[in-house]
Backbone as a chain_set.jsonl record, in Angstrom:
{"seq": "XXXXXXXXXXXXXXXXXXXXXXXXXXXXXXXXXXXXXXXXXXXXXXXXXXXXXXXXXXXXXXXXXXXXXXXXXXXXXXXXXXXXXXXXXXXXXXXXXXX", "coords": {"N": [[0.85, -1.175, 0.0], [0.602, 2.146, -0.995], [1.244, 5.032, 0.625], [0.181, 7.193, -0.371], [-2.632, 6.061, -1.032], [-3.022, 5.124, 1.417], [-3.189, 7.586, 2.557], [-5.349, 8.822, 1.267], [-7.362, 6.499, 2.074], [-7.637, 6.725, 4.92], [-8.698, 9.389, 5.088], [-11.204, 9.505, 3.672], [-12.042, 7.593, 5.751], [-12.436, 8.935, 8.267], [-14.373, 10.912, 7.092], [-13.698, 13.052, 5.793], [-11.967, 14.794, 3.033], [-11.371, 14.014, -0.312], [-9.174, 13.831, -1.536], [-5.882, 14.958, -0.924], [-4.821, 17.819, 1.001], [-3.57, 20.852, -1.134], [-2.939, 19.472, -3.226], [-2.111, 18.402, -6.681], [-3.266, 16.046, -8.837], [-1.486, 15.164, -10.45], [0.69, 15.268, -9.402], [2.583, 13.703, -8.5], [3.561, 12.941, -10.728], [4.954, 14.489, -11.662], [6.743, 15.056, -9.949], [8.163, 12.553, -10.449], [9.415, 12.977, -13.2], [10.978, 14.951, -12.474], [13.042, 13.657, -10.987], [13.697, 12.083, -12.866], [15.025, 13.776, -14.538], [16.57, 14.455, -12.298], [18.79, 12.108, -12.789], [19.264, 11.682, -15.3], [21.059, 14.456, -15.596], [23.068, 13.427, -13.753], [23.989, 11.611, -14.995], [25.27, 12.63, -17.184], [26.839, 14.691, -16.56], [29.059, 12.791, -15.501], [29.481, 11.309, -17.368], [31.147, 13.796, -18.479], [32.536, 14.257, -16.499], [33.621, 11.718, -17.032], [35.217, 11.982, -20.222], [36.362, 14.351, -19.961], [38.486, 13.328, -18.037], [39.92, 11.056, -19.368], [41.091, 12.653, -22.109], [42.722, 13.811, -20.695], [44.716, 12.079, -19.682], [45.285, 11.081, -21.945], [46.907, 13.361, -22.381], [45.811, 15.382, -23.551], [44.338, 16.986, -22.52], [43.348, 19.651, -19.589], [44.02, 20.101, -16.056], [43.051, 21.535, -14.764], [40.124, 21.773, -16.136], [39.441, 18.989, -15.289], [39.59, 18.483, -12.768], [37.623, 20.322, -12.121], [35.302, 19.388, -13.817], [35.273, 16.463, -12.469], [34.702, 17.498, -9.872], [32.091, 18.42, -10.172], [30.921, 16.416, -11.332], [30.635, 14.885, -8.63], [29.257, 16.117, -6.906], [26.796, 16.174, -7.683], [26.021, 13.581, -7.908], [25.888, 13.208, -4.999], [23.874, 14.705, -4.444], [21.666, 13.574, -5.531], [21.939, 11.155, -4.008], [21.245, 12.337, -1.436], [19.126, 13.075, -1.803], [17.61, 10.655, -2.283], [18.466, 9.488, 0.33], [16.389, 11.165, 2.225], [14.188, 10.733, 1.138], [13.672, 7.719, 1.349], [13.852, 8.28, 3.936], [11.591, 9.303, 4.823], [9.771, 8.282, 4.209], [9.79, 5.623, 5.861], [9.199, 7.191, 7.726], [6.259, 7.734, 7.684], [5.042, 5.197, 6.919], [5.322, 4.358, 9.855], [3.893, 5.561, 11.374], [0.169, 5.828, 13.511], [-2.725, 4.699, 11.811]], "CA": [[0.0, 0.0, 0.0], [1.534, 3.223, -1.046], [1.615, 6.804, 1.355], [-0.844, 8.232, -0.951], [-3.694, 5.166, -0.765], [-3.094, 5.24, 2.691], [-3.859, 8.903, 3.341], [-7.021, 8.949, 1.025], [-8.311, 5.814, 3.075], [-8.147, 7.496, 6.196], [-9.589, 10.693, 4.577], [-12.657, 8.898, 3.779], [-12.495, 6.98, 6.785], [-12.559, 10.391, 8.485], [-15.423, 11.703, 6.679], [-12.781, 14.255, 4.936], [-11.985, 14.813, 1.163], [-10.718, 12.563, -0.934], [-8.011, 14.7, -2.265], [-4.716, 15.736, -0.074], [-4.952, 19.367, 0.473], [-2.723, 21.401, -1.822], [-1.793, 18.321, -4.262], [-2.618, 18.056, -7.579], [-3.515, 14.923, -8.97], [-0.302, 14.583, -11.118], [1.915, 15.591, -8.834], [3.201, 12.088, -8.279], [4.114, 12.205, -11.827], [6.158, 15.654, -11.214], [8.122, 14.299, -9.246], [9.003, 11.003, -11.246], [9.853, 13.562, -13.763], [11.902, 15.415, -11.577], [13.883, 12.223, -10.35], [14.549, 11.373, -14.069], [16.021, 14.555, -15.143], [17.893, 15.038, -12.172], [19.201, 10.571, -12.82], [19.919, 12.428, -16.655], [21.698, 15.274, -15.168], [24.212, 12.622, -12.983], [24.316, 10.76, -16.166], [25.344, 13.845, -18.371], [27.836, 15.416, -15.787], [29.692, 11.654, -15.208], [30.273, 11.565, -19.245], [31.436, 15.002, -19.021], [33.81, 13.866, -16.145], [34.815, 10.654, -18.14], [35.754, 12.4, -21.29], [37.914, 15.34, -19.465], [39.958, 12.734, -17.422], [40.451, 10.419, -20.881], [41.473, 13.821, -22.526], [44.146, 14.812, -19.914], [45.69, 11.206, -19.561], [46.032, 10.775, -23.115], [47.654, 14.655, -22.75], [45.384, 16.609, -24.378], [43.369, 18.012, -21.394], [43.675, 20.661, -18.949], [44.192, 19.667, -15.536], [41.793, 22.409, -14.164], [38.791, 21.07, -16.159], [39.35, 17.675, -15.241], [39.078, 18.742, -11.509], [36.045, 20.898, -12.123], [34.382, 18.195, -14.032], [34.656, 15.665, -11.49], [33.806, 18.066, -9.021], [30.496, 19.133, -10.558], [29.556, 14.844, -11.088], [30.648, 14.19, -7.271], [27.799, 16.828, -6.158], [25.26, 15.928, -8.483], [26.099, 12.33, -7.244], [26.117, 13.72, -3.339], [22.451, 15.35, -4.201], [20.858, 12.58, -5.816], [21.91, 10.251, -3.103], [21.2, 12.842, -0.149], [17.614, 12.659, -1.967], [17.265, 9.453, -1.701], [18.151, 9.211, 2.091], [15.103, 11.863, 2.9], [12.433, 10.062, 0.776], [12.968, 6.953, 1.921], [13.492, 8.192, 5.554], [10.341, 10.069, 5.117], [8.439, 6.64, 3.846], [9.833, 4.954, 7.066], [8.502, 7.754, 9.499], [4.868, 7.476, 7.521], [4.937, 3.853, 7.407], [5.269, 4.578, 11.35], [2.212, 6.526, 11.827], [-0.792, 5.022, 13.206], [-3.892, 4.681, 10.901]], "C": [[0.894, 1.237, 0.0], [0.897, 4.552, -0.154], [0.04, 7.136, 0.719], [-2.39, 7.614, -0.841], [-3.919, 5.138, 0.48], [-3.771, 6.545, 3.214], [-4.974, 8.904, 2.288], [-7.72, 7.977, 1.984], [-8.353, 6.427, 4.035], [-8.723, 8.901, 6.316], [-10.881, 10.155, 4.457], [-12.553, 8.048, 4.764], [-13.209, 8.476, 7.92], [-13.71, 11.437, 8.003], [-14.296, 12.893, 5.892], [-13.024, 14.277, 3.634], [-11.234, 13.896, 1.205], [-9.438, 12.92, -1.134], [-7.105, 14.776, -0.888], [-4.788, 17.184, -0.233], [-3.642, 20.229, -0.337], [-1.75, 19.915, -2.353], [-2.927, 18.185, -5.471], [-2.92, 16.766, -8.12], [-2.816, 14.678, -9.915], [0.991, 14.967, -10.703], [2.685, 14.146, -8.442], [4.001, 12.362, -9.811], [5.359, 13.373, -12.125], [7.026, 15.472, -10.584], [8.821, 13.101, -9.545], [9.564, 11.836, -12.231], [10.8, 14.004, -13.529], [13.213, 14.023, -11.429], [14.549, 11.308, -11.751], [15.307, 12.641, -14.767], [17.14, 14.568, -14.182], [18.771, 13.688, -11.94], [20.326, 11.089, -14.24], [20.774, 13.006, -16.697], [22.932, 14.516, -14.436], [24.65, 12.104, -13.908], [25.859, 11.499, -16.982], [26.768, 14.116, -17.323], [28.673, 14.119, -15.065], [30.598, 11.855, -16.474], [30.841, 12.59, -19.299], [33.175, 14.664, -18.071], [34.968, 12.712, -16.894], [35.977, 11.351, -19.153], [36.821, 13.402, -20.861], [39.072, 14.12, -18.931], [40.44, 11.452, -18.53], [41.076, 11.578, -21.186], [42.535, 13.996, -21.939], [44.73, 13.386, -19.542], [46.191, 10.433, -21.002], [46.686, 12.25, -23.889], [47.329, 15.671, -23.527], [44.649, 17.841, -23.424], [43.934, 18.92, -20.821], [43.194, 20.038, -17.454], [42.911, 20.152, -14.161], [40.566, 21.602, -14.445], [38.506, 19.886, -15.809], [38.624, 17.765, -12.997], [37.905, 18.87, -11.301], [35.468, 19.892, -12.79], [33.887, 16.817, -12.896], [34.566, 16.014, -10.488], [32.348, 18.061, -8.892], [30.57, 17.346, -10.75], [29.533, 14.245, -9.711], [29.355, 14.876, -6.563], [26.963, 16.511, -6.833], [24.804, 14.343, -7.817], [25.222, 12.452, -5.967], [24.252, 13.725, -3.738], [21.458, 14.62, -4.274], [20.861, 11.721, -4.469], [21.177, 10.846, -1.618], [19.428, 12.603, -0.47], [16.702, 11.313, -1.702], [16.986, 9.224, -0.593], [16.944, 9.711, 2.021], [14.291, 10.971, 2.356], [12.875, 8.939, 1.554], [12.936, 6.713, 3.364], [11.879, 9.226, 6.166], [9.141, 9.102, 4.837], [8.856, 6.192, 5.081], [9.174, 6.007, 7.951], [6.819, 7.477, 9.544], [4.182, 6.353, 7.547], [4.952, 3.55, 9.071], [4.268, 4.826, 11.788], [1.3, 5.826, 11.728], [-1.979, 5.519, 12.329], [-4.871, 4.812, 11.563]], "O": [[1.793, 1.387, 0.828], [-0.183, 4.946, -0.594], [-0.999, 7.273, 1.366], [-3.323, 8.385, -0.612], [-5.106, 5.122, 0.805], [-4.663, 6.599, 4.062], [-5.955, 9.106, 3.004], [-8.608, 8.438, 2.702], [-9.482, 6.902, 4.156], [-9.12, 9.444, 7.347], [-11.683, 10.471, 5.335], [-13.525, 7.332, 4.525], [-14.396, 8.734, 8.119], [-13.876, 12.56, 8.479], [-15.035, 13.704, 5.333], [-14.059, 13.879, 3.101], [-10.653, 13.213, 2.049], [-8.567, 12.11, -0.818], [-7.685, 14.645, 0.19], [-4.816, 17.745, -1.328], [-2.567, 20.002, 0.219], [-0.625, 19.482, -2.101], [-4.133, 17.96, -5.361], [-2.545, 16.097, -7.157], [-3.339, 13.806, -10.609], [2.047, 15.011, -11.334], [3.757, 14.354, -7.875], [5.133, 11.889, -9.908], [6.431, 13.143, -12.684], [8.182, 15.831, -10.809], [9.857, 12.708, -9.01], [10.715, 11.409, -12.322], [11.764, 13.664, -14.215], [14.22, 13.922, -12.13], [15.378, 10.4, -11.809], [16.211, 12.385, -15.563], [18.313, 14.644, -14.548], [19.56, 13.798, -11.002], [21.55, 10.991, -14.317], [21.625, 12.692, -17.529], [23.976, 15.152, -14.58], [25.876, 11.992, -13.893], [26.982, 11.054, -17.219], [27.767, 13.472, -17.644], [29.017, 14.399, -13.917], [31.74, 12.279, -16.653], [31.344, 12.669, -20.42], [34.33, 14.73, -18.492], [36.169, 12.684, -17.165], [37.197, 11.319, -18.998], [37.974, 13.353, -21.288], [40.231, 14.036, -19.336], [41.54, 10.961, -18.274], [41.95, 11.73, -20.332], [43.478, 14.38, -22.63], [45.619, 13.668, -18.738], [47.063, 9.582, -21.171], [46.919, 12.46, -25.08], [48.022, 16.545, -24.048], [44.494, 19.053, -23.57], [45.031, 19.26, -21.263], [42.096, 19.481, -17.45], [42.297, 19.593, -13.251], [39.973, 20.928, -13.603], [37.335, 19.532, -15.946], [37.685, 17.29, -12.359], [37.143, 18.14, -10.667], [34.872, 19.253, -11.924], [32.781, 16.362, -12.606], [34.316, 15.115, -9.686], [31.619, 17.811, -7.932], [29.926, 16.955, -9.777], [28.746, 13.343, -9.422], [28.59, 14.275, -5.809], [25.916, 16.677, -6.208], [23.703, 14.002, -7.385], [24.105, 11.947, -5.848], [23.501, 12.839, -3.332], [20.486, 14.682, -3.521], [19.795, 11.605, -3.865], [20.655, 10.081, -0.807], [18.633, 12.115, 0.333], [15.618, 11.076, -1.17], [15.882, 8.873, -0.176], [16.103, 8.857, 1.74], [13.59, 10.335, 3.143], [12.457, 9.054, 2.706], [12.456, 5.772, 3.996], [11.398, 9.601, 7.235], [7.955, 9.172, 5.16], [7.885, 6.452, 5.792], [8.587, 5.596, 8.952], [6.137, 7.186, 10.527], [3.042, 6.249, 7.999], [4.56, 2.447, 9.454], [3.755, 4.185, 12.705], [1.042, 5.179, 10.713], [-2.144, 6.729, 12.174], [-5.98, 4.829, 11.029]]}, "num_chains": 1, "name": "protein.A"}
């Protein structure tokens, strides 16, 4: 049973609305959206690190961009993952909560 089935049942158990207040009814899919550009974006800024540190060990690169490249894919990395933790420590606290 997912978060969202869960809080409509106890909305209509509740006599309430059906709806979550302030949620659209494709906001689920805004946020899968979300979660694939910014999967794209780790993707994109990995390849960008690959290709600089190929480039500068077969002596063509610059030693700077190779830094800054795999700078910028270690935080994109960092962000994605830090995202992760919260959701699914925010599914364990709701999975907590009694019904």
């Amino acid at each position: 049973m997912t978060p969202a089935i869960a809080a409509k049942a106890y909305s209509k158990l509740a006599g309430g609305a059906t709806e979550l207040p302030g949620r659209a009814g494709g906001a689920g899919e805004d946020f899968a959206a979300m979660l694939k550009t910014a999967m794209a974006d780790v993707a994109q800024t990995g390849a960008v690190a690959d290709k600089a540190s190929l480039n500068a060990a077969a002596g063509q690169g610059n030693l700077v961009d190779v830094i800054t490249a795999v700078s910028a894919s270690e935080l994109n990395m960092q962000t994605v993952v830090t995202l992760r933790d919260r959701v699914i420590e925010s599914y364990q606290q709701i999975m907590q909560m009694p019904i």
